[in-house]
TIBATI-436452 format. One record per residue: residue in one letter; y, z, x of N, C-alpha, C, CB in turn. Coordinates in pm, whole numbers, plus 50000, padded with zeros to 5 digits. Glycine has a CB too. Example, Ala and Ser with C-alpha at 12.3 -4.5 7.8 and 13.67 -1.06 7.14 Angstrom:
2
a494315078051319495505078051230496705078051320495535090551131
s497755070851285498945071451367500035078751290499405057251408
***
This chain:
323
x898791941802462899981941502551899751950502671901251945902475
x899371964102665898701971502759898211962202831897771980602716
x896901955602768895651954902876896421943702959893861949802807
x897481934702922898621925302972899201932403100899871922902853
x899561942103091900311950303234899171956203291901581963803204
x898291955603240897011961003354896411955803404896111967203335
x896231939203407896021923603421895991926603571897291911403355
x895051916203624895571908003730896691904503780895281899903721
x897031894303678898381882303690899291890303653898441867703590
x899191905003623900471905903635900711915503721901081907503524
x900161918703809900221923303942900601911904028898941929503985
x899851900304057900421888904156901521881304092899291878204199
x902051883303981903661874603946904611889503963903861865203730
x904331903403976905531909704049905131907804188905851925704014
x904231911404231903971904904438904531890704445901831902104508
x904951876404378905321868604389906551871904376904821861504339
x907271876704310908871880204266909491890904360908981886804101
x908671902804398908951909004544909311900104645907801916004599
x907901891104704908201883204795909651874304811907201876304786
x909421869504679910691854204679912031868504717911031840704432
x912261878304638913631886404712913591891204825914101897504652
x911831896304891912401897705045913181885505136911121901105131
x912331875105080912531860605172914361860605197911871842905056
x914461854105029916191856505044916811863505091916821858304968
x916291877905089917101887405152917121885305308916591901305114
x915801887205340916261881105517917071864305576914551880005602
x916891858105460917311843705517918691845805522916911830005426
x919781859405409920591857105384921441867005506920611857505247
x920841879005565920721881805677921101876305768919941883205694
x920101865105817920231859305911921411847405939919111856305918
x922301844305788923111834605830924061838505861923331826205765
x924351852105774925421861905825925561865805912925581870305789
x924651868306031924351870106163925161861106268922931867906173
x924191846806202924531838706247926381830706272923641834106187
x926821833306166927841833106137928801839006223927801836506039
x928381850006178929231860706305929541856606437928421873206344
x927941853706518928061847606611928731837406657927381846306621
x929011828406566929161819306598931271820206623928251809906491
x931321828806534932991831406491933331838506624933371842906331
x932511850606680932671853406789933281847506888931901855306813
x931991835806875931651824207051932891816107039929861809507059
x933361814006928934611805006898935761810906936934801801606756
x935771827306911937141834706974937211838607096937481846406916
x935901835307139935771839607320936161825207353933881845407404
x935811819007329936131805307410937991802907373934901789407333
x938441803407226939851803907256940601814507312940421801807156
x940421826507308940671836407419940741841607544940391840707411
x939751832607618939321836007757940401831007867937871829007787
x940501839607933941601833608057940661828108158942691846408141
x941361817208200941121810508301942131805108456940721801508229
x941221805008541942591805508653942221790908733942591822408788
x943561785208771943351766808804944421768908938944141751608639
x944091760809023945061755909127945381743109130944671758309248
x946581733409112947181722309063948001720509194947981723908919
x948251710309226949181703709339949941694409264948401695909465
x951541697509263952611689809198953591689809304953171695709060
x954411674909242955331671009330956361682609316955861656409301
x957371680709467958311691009452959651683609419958381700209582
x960241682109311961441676409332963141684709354961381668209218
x964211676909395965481687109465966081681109350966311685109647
x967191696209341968291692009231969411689809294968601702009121
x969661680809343970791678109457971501662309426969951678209632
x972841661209490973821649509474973081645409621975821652609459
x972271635109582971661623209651972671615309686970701615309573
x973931611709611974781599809712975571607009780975731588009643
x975451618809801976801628609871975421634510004977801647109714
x974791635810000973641642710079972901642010074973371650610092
x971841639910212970571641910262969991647610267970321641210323
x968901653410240967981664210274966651661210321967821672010168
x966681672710449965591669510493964681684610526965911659610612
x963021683910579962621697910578961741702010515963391705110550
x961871698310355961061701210260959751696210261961581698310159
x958711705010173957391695710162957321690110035956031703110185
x956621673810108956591664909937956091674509795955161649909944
x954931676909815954161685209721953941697109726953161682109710
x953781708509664953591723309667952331728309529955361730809641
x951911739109584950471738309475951121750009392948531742709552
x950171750909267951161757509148949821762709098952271746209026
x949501781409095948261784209066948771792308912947381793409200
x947681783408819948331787808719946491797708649949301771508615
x947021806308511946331815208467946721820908330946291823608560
x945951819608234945901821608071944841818207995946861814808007
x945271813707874944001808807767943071793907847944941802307580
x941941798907833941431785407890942001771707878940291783607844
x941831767207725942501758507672943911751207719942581763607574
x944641760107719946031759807759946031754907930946731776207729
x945431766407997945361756908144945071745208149944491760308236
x943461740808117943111727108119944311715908086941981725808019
x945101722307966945661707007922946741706108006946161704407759
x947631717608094948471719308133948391710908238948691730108139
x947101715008368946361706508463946541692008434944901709808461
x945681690108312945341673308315947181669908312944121665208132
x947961675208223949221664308199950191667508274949851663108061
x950251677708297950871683908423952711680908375950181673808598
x953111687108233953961684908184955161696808209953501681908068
x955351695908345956321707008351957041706008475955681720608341
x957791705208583958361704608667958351713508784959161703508621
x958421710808885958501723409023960111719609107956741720109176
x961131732709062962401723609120963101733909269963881721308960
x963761726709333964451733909435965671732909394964291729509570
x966341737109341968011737109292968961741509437968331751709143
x969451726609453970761728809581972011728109536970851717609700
x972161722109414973721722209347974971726109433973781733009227
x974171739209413975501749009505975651752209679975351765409447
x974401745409700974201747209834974991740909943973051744209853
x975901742710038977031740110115975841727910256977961759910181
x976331721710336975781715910433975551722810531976321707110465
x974221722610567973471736810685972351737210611974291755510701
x971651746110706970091752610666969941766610541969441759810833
x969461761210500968581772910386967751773910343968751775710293
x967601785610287966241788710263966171795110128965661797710372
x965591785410036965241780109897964011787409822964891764809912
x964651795009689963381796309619962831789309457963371810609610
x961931783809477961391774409363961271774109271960641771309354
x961441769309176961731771508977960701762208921963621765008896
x960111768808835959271760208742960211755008666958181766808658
x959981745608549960721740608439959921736708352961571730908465
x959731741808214958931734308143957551735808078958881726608204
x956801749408167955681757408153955791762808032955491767008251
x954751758707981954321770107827954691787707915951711768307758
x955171793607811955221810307857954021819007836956341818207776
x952931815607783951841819407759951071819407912951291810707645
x951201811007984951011814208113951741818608186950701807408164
x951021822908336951401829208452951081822808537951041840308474
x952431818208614951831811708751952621819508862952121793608766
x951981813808955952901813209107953161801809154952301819209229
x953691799409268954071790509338953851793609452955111787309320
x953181778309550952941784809681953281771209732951391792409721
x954501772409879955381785109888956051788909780956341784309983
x956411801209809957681804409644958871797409756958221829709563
x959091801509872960251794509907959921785009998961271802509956
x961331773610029961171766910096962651767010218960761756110010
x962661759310334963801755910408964041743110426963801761110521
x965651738510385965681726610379967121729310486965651719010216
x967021714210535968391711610573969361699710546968351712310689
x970381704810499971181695610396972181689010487971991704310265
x972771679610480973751673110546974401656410483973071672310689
x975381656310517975761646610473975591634810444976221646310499
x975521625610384974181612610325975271601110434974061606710061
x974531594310540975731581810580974601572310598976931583610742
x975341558810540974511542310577975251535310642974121531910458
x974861534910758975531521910871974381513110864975901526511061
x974811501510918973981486110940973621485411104975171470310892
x972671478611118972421481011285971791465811284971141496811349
x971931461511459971461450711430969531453611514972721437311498
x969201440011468967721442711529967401435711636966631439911439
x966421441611708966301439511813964591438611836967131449011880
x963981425111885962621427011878962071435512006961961413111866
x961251439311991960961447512135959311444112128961441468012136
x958551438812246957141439812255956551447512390956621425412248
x955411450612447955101451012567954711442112656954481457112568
x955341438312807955401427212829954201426912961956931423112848
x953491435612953952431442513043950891438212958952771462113051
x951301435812909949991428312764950151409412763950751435712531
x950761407212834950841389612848950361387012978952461382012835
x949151375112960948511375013062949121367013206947341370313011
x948111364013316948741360013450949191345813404947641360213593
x950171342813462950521328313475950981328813294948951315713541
x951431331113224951951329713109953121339513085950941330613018
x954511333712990955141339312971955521340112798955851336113064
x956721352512800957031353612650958211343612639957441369612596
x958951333412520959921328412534960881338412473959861315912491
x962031332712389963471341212307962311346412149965451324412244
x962131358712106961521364512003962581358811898961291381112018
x962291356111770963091355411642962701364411555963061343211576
x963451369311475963051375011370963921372311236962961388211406
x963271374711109963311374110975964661382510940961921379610910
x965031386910974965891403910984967031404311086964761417611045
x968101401211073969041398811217969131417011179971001384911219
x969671424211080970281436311067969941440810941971671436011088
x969671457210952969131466510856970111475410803968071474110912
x969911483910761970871496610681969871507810680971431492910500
x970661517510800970371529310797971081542110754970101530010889
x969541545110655970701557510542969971571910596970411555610299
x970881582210618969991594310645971331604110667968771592510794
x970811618410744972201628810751972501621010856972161647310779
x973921624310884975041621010925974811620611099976121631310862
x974271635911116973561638911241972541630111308972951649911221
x971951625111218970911619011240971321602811282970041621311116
x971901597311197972021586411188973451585111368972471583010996
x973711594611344974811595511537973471593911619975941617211605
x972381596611653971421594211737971021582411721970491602011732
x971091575611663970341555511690970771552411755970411542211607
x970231547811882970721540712004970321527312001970251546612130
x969181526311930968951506811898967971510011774967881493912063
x967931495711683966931494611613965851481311632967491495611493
x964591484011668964101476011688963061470111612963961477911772
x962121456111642961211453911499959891455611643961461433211367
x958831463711590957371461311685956881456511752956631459511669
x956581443811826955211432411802954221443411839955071415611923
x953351441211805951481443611827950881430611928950441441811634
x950971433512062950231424112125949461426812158950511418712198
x948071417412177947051424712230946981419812370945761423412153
x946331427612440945791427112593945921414512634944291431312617
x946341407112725946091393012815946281385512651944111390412928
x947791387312622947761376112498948331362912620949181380812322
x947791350212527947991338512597948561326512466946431334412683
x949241331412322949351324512223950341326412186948611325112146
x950991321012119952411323112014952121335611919952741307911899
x952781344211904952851357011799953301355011678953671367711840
x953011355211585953421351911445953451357411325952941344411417
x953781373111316953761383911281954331391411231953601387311326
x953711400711104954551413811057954781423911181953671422410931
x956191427211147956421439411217957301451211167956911435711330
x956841462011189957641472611165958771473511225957101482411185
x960331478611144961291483111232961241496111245962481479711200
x962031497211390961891517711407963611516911432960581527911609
x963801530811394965301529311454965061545611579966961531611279
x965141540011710964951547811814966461557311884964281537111915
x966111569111939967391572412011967571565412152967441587712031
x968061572712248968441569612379967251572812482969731577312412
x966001581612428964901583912493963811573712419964571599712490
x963731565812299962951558812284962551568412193962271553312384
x962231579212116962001585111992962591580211853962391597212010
x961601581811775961861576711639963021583111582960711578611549
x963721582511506965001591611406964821588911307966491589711413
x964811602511211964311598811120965331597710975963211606911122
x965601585910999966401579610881965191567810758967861568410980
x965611567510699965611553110589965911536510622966801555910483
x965461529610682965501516810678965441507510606965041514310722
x966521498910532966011489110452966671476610514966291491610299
x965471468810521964361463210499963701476310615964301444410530
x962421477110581961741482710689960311473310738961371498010642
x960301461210735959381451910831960311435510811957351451510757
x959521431310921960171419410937959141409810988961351420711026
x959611397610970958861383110989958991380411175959901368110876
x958291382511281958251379811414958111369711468957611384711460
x958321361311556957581349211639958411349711743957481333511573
x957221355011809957291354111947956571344512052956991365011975
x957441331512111956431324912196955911323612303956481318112199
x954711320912323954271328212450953571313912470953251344712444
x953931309912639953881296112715953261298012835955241289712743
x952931287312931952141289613082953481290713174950941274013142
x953621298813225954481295413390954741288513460954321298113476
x953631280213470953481265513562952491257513470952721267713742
x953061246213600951981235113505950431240813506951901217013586
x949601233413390948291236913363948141224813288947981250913294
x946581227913283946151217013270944471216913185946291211813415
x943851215813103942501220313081941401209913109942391224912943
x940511216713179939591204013210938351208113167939501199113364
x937431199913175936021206613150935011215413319934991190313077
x934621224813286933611226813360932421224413430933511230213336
x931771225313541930471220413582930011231413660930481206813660
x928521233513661928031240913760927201237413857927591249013717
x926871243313936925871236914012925031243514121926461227014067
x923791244214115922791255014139923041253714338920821249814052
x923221261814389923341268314568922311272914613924271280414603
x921891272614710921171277214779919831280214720921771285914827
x919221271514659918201272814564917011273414662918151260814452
x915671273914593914411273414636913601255714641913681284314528
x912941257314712912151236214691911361244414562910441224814883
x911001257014541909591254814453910091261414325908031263114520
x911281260114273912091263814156913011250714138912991278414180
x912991247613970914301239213960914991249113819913921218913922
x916621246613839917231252113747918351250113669917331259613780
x918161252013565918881247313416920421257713401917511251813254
x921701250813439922331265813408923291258013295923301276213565
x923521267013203924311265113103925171281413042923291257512996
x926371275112976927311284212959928231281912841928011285113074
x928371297412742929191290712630930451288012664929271298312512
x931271289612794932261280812834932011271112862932881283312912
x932811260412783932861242912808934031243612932933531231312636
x935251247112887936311246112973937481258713007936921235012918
x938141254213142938881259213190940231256413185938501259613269
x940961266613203942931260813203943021262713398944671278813072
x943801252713413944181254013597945571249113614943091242913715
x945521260613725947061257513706947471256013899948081274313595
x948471244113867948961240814011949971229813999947741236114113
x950391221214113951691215814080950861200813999952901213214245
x952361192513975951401180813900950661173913979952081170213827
x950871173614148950001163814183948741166314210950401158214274
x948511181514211947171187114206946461185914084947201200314236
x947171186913996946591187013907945981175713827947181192713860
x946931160913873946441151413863945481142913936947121147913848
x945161150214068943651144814074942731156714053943261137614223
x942791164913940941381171313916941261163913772941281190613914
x939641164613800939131156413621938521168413598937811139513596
x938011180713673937021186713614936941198113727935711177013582
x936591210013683936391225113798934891228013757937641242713759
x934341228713945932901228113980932841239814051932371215514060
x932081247413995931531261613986930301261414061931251266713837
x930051267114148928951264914240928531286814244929731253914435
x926941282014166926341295314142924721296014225926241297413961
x925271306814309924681310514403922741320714334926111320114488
x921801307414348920461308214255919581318714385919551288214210
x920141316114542919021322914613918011335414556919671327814727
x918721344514486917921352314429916841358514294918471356214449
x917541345214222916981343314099915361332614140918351335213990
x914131343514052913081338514049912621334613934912411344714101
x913161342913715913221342713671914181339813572912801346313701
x914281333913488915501330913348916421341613387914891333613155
x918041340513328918471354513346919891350613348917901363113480
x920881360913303922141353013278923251358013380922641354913120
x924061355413433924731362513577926031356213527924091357013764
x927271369113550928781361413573929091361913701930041367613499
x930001346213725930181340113783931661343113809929671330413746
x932071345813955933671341613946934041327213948934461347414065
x935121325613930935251309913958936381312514094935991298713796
x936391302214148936791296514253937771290314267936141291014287
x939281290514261940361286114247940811275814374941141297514223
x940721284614452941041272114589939701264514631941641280614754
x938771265914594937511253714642937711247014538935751257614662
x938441247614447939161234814345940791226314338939141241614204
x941141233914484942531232214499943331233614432942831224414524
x943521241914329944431244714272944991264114264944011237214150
x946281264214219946431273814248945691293314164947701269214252
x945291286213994944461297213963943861293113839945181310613955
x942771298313782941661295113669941961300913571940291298413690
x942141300813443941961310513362940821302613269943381315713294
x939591310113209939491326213275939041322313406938311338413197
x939181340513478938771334513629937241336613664939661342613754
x936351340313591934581344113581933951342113399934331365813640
x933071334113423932481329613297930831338413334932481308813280
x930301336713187929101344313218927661322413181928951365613039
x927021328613276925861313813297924751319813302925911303213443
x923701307513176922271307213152921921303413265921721299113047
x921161311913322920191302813432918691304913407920461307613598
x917941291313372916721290213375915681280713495916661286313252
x915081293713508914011282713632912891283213580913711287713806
x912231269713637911011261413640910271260813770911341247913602
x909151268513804908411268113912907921253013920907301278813906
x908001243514031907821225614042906221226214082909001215614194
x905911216814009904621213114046904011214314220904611198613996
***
């Protein structure tokens, strides 16, 4: 039994049995470590404050059918600060309110300070502005009638606008009381463009204007309308086709002129107009030696009539040196 504990093997089965308890001992170390850590990283992350800036609507606590208000800004930003967690979700759902309470507020100007509603108390916010100025006044809806209005400096020569119709004879304007005493007309837009020469057939905005032509700023309902406006020639007209024809040319050039105008509108009385079949454009080649494209005025009275629209087209001119 001695010579058994004085053995070899039994020196390397306690060095095997040492080993296996250091092992455990450090593996068991290390989860506990680990552990820790990890319980830590978990209470820092639910603990940690965090700071957010959010933009929410501002809404008024006010009798809307008794009064108007005007002044305020739509939205106001709301900087909030606490548990991380808690901000984020607050941000995304944004479950809480930003109010201006007028209840008690008389008709006139004031100057308003802002109430959350609804915020977890675990946070801290501000509000920016904390206050606001509104001006309150009495809510009135009169009916107005409409009136089309266009610019009549945008319709070209020799054409006119006829009677405008619109979709909308009369609107309802709601706003303060003050406000709504300044409408001197309400009118619906047109959008014409430059040298219009066509019937208008169009959305338009209504404005309701004062006595200087400034907007007022009330509520309109309807606020657009269905337009047609027609727009006709002045005098008789007439469309014919075009011709050109090369002037003062060279013997040792011939030339090709062409143009993406086919035709012209002319305008003069009917008997002029009934002997033209066609307006002859005579383009002056003396200086052209090469291809090349040149606008042309046209010529109203060397066609006898009284005017062209348009009155200058743009022309291909190609030359051919002659055998």
């Amino acid at each position: 039994m001695k010579a058994f504990f004085n053995s070899r093997w039994m020196f390397r089965l306690v060095s095997l049995f040492l080993a296996v308890c250091l092992f455990l001992y450090v593996n068991s170390t290390k989860t506990t470590t680990s552990q820790s850590t990890n319980s830590t990283t978990d209470s820092t992350t639910l603990t940690a404050n965090e700071h957010k800036t959010i933009t929410v609507q501002l809404r008024l606590n006010v009798n809307s059918d008794k009064y108007f208000v005007t002044g305020y800004p739509e939205k106001v930003k709301m900087h909030l600060s606490g548990p991380a967690a808690l901000v984020t979700a607050t941000a995304n759902t944004q479950n809480f309110r930003v109010i201006a309470n007028l209840n008690k507020l008389k008709v006139g100007k004031h100057t308003v300070a802002l109430q959350e509603e609804g915020l977890n108390r675990d946070l801290s916010y501000r509000i920016d502005p904390a206050k606001i100025k509104v001006n309150i006044q009495k809510r009135q809806t009169v009916s107005f009638p409409v009136t089309v209005n266009y610019d009549k400096t945008r319709i070209a020569d020799n054409y006119e606008a006829g009677k405008a119709t619109s979709d909308v004879s009369s609107v309802k304007a709601t706003g303060a009381e003050n406000e709504i005493d300044r409408i001197s007309r309400v009118v619906a837009q047109v959008d014409l463009k430059q040298n219009a020469k066509s019937t208008v057939n169009s959305q338009a905005v209504i404005e309701a204007l004062d006595k200087q032509g400034r907007t007022v700023n009330v509520i309109l309902t309807p606020s657009t309308t269905q337009v047609n406006l027609p727009i006709t020639t002045k005098q008789n007209s007439k469309k014919v086709p075009i011709t050109f024809k090369a002037k003062n040319g060279s013997s040792d050039y011939t030339y090709t002129l062409k143009s993406s105008t086919s035709s012209v509108r002319v305008f003069g009385s009917k008997s002029k107009l009934a002997d033209i079949s066609s307006f002859e454009a005579d383009i002056d080649v003396s200086d052209i030696k090469k291809s090349t494209t040149k606008t042309v005025s046209l010529d109203a009275d060397a066609n006898n009539v009284t005017s062209v629209d348009p009155t200058s087209v743009k022309v291909s001119i190609t030359t051919k040196k002659t055998d």
